[in-house]
Backbone as numpy.savetxt, mean C-alpha at the origin, in Angstrom:
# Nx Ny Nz CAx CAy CAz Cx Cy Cz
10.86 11.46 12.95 10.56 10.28 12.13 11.81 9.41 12.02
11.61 7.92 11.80 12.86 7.14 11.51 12.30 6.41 10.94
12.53 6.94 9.64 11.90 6.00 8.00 13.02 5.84 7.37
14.37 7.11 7.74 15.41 6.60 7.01 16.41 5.58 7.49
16.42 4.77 8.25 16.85 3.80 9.11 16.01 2.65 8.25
14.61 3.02 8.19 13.42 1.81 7.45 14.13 1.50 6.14
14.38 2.59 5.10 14.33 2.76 4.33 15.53 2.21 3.42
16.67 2.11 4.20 17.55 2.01 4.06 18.09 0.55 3.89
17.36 -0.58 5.44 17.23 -1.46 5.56 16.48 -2.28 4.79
15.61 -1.54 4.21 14.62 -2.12 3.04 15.53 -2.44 1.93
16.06 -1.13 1.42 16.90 -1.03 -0.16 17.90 -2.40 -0.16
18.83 -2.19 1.22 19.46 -3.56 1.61 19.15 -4.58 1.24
18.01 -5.39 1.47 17.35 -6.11 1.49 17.09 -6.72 -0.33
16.71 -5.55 -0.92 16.18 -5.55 -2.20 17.47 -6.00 -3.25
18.43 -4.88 -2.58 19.87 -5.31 -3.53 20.48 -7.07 -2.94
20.13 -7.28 -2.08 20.73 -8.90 -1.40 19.96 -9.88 -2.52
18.72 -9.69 -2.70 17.95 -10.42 -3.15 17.53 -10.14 -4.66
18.51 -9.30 -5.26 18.53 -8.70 -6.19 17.51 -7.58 -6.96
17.14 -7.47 -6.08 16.33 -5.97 -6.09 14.69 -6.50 -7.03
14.83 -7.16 -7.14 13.36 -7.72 -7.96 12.15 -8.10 -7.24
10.88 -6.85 -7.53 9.98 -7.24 -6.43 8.49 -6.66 -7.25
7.73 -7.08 -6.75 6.39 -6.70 -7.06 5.60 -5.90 -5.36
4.97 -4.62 -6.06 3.93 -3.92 -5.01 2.46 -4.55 -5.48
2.43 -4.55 -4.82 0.24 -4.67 -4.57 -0.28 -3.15 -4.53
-1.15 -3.39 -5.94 -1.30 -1.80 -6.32 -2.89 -1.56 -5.40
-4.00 -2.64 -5.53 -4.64 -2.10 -4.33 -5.00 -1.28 -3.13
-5.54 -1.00 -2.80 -5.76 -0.41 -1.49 -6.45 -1.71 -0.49
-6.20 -2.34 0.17 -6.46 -3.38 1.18 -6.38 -3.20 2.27
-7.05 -3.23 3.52 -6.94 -3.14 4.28 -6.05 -4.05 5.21
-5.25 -3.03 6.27 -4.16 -4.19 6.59 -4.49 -5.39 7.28
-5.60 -5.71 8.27 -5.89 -6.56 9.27 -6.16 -7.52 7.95
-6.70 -7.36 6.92 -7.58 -8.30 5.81 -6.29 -8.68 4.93
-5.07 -8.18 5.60 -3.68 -9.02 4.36 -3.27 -9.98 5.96
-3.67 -9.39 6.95 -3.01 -10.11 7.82 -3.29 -11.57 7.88
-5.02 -11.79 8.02 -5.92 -12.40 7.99 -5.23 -13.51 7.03
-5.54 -13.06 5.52 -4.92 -14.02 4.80 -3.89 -14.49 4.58
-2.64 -13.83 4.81 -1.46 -14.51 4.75 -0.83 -15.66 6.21
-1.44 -15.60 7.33 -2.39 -16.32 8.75 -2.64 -17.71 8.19
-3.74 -17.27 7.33 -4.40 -18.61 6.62 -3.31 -19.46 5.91
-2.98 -18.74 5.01 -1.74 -19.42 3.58 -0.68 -20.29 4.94
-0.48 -19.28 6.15 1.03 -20.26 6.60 0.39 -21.49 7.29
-0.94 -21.28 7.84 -1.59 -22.31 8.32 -2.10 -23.75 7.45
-2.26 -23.26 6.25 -2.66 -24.14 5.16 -1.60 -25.04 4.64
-0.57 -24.22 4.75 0.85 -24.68 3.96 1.17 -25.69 4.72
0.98 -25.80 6.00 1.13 -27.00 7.16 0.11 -28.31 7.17
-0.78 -27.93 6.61 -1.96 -29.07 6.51 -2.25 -29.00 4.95
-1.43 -29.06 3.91 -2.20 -28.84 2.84 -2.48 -29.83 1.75
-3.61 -29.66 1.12 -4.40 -30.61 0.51 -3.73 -31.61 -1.13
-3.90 -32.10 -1.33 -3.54 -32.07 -2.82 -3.68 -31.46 -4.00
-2.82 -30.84 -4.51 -3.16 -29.35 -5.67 -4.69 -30.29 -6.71
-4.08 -31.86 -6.63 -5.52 -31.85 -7.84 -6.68 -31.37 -6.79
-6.74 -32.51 -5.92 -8.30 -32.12 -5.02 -8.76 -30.43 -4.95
-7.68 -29.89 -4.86 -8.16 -28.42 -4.73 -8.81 -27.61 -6.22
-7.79 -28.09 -6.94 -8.32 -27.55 -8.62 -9.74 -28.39 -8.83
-10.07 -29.07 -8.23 -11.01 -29.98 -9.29 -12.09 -29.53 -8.72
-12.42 -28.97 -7.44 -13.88 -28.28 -6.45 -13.69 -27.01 -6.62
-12.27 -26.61 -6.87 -12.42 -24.85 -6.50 -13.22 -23.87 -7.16
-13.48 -23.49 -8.17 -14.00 -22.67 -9.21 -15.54 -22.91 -9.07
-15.57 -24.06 -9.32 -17.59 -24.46 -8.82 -17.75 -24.04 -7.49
-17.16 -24.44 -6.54 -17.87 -23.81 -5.48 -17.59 -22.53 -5.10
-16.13 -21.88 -5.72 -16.30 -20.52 -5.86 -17.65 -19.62 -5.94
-18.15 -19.98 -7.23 -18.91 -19.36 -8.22 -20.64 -19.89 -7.42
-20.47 -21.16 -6.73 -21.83 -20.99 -5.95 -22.02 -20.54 -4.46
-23.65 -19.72 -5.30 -24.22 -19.03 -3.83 -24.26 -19.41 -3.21
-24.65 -20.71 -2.17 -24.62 -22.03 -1.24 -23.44 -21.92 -0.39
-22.40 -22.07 -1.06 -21.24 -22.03 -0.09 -20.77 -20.58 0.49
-20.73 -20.65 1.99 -20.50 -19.52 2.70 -18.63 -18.60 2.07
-18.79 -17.76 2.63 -17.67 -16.71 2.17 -16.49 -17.29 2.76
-16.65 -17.80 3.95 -15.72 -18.39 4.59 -14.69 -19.30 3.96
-15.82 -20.38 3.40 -15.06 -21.34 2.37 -14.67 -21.20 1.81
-15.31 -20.10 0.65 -14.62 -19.34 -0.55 -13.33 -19.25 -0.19
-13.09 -18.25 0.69 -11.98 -17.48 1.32 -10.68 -18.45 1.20
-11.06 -19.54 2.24 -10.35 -21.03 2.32 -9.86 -21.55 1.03
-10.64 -21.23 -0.20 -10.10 -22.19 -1.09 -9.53 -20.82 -1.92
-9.94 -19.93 -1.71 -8.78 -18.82 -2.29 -7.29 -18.82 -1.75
-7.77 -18.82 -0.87 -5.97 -18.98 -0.03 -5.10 -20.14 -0.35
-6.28 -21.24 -1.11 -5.26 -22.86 -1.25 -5.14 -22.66 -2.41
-5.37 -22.04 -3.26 -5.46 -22.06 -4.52 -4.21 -20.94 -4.94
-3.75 -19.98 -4.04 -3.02 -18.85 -4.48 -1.32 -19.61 -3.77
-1.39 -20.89 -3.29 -0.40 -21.95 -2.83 0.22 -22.89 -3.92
-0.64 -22.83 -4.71 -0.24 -23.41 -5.86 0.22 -22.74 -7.09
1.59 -23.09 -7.66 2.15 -22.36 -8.48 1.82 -23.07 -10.05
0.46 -22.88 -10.72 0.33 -23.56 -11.80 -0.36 -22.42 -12.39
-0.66 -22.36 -13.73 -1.44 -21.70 -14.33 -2.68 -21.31 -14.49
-3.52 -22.66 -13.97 -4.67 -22.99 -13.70 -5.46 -22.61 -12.62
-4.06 -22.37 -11.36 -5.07 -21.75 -10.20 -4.68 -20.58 -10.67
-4.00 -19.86 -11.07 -4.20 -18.26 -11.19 -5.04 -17.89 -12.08
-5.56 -18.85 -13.33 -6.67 -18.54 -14.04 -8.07 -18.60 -13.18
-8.42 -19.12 -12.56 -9.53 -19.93 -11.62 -9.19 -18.32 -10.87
-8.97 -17.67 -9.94 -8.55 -16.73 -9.21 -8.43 -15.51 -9.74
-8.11 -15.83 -11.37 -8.42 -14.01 -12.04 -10.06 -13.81 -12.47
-10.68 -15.31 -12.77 -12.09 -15.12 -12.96 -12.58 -14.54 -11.38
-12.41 -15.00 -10.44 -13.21 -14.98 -9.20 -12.84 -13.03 -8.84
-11.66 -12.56 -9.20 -11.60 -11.01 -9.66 -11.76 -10.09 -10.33
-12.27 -10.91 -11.87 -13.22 -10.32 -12.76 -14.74 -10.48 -12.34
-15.06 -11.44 -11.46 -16.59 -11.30 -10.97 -16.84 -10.46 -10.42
-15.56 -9.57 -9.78 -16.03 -8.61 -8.63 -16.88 -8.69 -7.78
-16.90 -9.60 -7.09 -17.75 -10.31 -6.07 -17.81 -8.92 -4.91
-18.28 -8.29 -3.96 -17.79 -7.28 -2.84 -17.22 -7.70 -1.79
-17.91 -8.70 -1.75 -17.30 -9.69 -0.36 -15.91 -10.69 -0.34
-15.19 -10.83 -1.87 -14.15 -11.51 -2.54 -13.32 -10.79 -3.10
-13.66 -9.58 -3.36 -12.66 -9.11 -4.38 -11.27 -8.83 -3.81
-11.46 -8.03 -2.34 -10.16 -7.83 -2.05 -9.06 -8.56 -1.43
-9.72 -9.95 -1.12 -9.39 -11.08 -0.65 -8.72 -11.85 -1.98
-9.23 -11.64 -2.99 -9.09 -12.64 -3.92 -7.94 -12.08 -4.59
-7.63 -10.17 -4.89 -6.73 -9.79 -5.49 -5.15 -10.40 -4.24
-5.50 -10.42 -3.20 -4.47 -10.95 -2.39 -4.22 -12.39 -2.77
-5.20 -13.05 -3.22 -4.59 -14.54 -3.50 -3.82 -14.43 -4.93
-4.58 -13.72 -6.06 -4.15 -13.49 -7.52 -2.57 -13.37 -7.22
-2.27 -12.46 -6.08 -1.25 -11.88 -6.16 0.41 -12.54 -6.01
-0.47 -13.36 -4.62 0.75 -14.49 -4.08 0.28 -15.20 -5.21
-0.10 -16.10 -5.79 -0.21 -16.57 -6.94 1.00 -16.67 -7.44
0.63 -15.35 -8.27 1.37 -14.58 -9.10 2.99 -15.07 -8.76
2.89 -14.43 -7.70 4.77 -14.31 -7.02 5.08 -15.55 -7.16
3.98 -16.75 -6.61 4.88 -18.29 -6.67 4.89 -18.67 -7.84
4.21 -18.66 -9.23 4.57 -18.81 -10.45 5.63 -18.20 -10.73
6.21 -16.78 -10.58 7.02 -16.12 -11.26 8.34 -16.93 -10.61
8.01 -17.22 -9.08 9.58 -17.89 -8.35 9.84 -19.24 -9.06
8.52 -20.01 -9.49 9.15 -21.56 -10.27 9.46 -21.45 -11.21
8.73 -20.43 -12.53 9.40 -20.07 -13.64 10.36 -19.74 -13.94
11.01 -18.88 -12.68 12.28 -17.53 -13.59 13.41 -18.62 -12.17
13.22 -19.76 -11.33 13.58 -20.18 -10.41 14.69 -19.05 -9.60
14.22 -17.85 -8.93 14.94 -16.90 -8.36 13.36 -16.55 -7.24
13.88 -16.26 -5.97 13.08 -15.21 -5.21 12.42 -14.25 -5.71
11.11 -14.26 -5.68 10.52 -12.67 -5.71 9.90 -11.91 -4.98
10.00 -10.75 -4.23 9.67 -10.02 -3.45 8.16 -9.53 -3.26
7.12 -9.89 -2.42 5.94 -9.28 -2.60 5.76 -8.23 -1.58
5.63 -7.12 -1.87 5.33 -5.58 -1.23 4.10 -5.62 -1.16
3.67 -5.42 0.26 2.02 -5.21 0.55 1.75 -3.98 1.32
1.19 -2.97 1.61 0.64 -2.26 2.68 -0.79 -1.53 1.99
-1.28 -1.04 3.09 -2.70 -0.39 3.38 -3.16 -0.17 2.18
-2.41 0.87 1.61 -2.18 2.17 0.60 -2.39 1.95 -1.03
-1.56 0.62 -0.44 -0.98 0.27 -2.07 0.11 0.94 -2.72
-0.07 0.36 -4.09 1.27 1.08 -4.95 0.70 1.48 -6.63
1.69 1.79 -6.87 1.69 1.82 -8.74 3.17 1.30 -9.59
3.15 0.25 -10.02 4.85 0.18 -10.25 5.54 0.05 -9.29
6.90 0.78 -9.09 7.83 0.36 -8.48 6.88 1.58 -7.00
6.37 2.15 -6.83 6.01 3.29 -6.07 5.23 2.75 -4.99
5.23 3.33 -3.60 4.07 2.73 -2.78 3.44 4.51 -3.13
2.20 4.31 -2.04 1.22 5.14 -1.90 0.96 5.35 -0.41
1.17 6.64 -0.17 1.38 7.10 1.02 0.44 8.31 1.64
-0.20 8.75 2.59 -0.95 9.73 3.17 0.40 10.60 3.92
0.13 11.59 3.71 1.11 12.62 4.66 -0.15 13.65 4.84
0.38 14.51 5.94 -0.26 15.66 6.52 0.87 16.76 7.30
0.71 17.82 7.24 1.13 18.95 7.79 0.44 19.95 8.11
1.13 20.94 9.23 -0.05 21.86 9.91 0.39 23.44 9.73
-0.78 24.12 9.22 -0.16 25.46 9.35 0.38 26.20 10.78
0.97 27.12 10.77 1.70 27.42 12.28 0.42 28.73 12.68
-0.13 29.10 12.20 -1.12 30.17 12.20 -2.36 29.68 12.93
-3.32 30.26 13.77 -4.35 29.84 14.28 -5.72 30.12 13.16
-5.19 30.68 11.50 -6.07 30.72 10.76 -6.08 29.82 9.84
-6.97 29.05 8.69 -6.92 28.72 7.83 -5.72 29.00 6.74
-5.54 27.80 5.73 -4.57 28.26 4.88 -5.35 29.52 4.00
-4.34 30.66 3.39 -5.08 31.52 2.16 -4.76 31.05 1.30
-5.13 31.54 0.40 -5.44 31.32 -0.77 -3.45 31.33 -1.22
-2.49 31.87 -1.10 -1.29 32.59 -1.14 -0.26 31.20 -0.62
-0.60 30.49 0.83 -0.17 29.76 1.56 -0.35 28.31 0.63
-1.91 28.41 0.21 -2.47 26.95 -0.53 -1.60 26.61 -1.82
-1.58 27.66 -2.60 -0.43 27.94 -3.85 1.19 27.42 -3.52
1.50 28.79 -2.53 3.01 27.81 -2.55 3.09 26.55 -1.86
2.04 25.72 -1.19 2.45 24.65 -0.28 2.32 23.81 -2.02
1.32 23.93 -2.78 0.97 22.85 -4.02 2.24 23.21 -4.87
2.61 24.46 -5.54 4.16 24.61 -6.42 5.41 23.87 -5.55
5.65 24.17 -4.71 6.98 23.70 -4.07 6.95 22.45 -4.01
5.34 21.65 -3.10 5.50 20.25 -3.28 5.76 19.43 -3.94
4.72 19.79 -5.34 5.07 19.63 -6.75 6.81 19.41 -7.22
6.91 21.01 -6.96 8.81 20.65 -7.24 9.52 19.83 -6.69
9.05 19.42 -5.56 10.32 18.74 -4.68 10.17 17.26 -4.99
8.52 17.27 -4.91 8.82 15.75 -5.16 8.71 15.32 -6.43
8.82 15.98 -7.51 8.70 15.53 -9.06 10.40 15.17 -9.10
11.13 16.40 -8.65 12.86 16.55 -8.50 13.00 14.83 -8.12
12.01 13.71 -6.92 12.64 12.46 -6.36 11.78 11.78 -7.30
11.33 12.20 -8.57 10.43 10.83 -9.38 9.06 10.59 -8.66
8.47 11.32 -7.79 7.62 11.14 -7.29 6.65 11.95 -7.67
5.19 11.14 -7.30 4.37 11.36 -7.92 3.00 11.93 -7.19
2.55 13.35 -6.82 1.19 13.57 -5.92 0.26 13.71 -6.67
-0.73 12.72 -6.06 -2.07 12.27 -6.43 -3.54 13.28 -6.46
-2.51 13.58 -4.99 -3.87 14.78 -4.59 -3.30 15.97 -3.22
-3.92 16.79 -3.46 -3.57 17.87 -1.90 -4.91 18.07 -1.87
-4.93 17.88 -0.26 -6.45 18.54 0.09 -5.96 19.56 1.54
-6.90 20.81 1.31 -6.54 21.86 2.48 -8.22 21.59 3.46
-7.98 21.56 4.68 -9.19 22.03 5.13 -8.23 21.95 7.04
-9.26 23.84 6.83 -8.92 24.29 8.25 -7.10 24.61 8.47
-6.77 24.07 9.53 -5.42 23.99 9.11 -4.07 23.56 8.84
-5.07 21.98 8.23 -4.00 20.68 7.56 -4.15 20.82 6.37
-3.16 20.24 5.50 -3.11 20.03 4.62 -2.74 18.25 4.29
-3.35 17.78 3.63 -2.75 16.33 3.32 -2.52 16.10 2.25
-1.53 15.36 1.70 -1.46 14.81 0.63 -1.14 13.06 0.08
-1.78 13.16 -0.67 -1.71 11.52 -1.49 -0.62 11.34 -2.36
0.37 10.55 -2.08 1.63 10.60 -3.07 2.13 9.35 -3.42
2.16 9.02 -4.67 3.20 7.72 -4.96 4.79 7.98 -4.34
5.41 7.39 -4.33 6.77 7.63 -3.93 7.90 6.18 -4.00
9.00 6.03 -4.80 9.93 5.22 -5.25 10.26 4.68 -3.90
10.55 3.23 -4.08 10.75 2.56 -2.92 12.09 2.79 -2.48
13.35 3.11 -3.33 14.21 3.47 -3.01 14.56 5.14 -2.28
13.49 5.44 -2.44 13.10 6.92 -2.16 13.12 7.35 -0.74
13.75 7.96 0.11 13.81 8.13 1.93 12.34 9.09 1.50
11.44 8.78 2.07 10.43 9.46 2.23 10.45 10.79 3.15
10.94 10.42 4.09 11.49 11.90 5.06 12.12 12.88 4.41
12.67 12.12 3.99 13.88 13.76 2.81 13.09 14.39 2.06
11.94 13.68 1.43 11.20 14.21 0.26 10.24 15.35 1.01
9.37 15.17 2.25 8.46 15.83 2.78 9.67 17.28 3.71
10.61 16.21 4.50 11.31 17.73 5.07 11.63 18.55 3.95
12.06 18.57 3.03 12.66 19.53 1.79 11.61 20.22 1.25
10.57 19.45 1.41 9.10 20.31 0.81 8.78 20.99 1.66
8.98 20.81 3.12 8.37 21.91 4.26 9.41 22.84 4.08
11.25 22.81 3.97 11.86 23.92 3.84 11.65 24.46 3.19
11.52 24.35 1.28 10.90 25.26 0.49 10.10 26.25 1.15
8.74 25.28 1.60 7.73 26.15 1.56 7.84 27.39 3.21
8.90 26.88 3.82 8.84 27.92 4.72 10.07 28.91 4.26
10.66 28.98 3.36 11.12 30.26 2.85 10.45 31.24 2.81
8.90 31.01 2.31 8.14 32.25 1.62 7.12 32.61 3.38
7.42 32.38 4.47 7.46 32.82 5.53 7.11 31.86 6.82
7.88 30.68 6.73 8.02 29.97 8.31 6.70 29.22 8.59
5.78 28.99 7.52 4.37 29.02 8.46 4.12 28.03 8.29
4.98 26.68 7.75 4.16 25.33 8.41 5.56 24.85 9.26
4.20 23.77 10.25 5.49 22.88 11.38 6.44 22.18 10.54
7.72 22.07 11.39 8.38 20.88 10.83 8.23 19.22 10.67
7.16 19.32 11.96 6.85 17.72 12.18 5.79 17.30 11.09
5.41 15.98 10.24 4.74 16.20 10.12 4.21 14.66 10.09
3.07 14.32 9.79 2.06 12.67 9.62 2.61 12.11 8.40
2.51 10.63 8.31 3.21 10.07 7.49 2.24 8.99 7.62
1.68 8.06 6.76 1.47 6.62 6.78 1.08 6.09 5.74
1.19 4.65 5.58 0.97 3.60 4.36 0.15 3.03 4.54
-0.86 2.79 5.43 -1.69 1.89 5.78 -3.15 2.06 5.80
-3.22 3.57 5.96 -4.92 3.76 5.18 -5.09 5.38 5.30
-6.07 5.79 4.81 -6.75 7.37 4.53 -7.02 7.23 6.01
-6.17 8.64 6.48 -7.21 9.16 7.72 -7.56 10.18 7.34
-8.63 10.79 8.77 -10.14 11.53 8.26 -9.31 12.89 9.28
-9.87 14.14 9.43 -9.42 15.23 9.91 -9.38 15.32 11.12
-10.16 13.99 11.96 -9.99 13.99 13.45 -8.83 13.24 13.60
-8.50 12.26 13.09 -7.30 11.48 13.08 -5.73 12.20 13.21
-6.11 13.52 11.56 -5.44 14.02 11.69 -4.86 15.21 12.77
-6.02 16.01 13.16 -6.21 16.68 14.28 -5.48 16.06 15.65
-5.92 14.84 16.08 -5.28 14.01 17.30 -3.90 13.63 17.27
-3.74 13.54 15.89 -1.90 13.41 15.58 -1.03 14.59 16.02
-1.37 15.58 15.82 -0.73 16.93 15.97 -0.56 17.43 17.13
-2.42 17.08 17.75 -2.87 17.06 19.16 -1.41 17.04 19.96
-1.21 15.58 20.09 -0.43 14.80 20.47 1.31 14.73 20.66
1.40 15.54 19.61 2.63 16.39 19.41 2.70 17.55 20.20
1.89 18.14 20.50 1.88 19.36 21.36 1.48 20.80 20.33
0.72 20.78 19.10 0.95 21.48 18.39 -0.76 22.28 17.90
């Protein structure tokens, strides 16, 4: 893995700019942040007058008639403008919980958000996005590891992989959501501090747990960008030779 090279370059980054940033606690899919932030740089080049946009947006939000498309369009012009008014207009359209808007719209709320906070407090602010999401200062991360055995975890194996993990990563402020065993992965759901080398946290949890006898790999799955399913995980390992 070379997350601590990522990781490092990130923190950099954070202290240059004074370390002040907001995560997107969502779960979003990545092509659908790509999509919209696409739009915003495209818009920003052709863009309309903040009144014209405030004065149609919310009505045609809110009507059935106008396709999703448009919606979409005037979510993205609306999260360009740093006033109070479009982020009010944009927290209703996320209290509607629309299915087809919502996760689009928490992406506009969000940049919103960030360009109000940059004209108000007049300083840069950092917006953190991936797959996963976050909580606070924490992203949210999928990991996986494999037992070295051609059997299922026991009951013995399942215990110390959940105590040790527990320890190691509570020891970095970090936070697991969930462990799930089936067959012979294990995955887990974890918040984890952005300043946090994520590698250090998972290798130290595999050394623990191979004290009490060697039996998971060292390598293991890592990602921010969405839940994979047991074939995913399976083909990862595959792939490794393992």
């Amino acid at each position: 893995m070379k997350d601590d090279n990522i990781y490092q370059k990130l923190k950099d980054i954070l202290i240059e700019l004074g370390g002040d940033f907001s995560i997107l606690e969502e779960q979003i899919d990545v092509d659908l942040q790509v999509e919209f932030f696409e739009l915003v740089h495209e818009i920003a080049e052709n863009k309309r007058e903040n009144k014209e946009i405030l004065d149609e947006a919310y009505n045609r939000l809110i009507d059935p008639d106008v396709h999703t498309e448009e919606k979409k369009k005037l979510l993205a012009e609306l999260s360009t403008i740093d006033k109070p008014e479009s982020y009010r207009i944009i927290e209703k359209v996320v209290n509607d919980n629309d299915s087809e808007l919502y996760s689009w719209a928490m992406l506009a709320l969000q940049h919103c958000r960030i360009g109000l906070e940059t004209s108000l407090l007049d300083e840069n602010q950092i917006f953190i996005s991936t797959g996963l999401g976050g909580k606070g200062e924490k992203l949210r991360y999928f990991i996986a590891c494999k037992f070295k055995s051609d059997d299922s975890f026991s009951d013995t194996h399942k215990k110390i992989v959940q105590t040790e993990f527990e320890d190691v990563f509570e020891k970095h402020d970090c936070k697991i959501e969930k462990v799930t065993f089936v067959e012979k992965y294990v995955s887990v759901i974890a918040l984890i501090p952005i300043e946090v080398s994520v590698g250090n946290v998972i290798k130290s949890s595999i050394t623990e747990c191979n004290q009490y006898g060697d039996f998971l790999y060292q390598q293991y799955l890592i990602t921010n960008v969405k839940m994979l399913d047991y074939t995913e995980i399976k083909n990862f390992f595959k792939d490794k030779g393992l």
